[in-house]
C-alpha positions in Angstrom: 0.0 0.0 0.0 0.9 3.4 -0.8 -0.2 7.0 0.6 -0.9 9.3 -3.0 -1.4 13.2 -1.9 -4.0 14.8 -3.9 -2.3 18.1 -4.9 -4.6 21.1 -6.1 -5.8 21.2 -9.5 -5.1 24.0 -12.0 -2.4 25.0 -9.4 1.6 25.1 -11.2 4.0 23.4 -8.9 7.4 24.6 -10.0 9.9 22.0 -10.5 13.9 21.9 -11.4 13.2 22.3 -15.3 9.7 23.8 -15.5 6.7 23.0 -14.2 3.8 21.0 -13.9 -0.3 21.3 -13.2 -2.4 18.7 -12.3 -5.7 18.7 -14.4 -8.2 16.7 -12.7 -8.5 13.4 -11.1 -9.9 10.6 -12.5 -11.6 7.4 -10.3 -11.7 4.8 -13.2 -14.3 1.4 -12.5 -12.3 -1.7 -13.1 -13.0 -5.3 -12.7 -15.4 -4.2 -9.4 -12.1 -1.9 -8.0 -11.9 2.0 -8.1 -8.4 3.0 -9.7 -7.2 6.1 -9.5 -5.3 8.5 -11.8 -4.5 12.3 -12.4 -4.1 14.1 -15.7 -1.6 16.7 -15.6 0.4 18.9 -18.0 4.2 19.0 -18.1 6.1 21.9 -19.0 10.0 21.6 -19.4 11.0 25.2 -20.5 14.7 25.5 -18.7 16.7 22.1 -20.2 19.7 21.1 -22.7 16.4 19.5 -24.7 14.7 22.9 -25.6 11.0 23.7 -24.7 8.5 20.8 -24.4 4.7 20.4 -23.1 3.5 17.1 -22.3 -0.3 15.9 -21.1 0.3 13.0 -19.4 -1.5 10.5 -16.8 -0.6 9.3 -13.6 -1.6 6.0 -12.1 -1.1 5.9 -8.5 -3.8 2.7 -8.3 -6.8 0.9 -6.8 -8.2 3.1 -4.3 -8.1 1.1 -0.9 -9.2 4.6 1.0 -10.3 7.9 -0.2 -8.9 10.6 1.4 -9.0 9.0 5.1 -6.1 11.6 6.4 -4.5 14.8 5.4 -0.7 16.6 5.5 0.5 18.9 7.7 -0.4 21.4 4.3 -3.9 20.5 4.7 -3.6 18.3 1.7 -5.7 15.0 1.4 -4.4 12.0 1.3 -5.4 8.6 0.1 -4.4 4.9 0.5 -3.5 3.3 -2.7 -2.7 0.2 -3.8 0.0 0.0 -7.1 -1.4 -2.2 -9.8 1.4 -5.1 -10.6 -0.1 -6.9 -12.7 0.9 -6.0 -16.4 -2.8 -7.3 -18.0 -4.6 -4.8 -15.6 -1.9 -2.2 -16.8 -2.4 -2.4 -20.4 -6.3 -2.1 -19.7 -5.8 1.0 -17.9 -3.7 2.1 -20.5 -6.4 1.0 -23.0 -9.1 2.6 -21.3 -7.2 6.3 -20.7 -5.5 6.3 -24.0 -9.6 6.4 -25.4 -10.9 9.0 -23.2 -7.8 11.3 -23.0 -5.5 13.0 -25.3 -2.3 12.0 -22.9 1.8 11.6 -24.2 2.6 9.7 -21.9 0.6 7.3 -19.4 3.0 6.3 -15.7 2.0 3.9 -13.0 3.3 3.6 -9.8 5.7 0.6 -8.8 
C-alpha cells in the first residue's frame, strides 16, 4: 500500500526544469475496484532539450481509502494500492489512452 497526496488542481507546482499542473483526477471502474489517476500537463522550459509540453497520466492505483487523512499542508491523502499486474496495466492504458488525449501514461511501482 501506498499514501498518493492529492495536490490542487489548476495549481503550477514549479519544479527543477519547469513545471507541472495537475488537471483533474480521474476514479476509473475496473473489474469491481476503483483506480485512480491524475491528468496533468508537463512543461519543461529551462533544459539542454529545448522547450517541451506534455499531457500526461498518472496511475497511483486501486483506491483502498479515499482521502482518510491529510498533510501537515492541509492536503488529502489517500491509501493506494500500485497495480502489478501488467494485464490490468495495459487495460488502464487501453481505457485512458480512449478518453484522454495524454503523451505519456505512468503507473506507480
Amino acid at each position: 500500500m501506498a499514501d498518493y497526496t492529492h495536490l490542487p488542481i489548476n495549481e503550477q507546482i514549479d519544479s527543477l526544469a519547469g513545471y507541472y499542473v495537475p488537471l483533474k483526477e480521474v476514479r476509473l471502474e475496473y473489474k469491481g475496484r476503483e483506480v485512480l489517476y491524475m491528468i496533468g500537463q508537463a512543461v519543461v522550459e529551462a533544459s539542454c532539450c529545448g522547450f517541451q509540453n506534455r499531457a500526461y497520466a498518472l496511475v497511483p492505483g486501486y483506491i483502498v481509502k479515499w482521502q482518510n487523512k491529510t498533510t501537515d499542508k492541509g492536503l488529502p491523502v489517500s491509501e493506494v494500492e500500485p497495480i502489478a499486474d501488467d494485464d490490468a496495466q495495459e487495460a488502464v492504458k487501453k481505457t485512458i489512452r480512449q478518453t484522454e488525449q495524454v503523451d505519456q501514461i505512468d503507473f506507480w511501482q
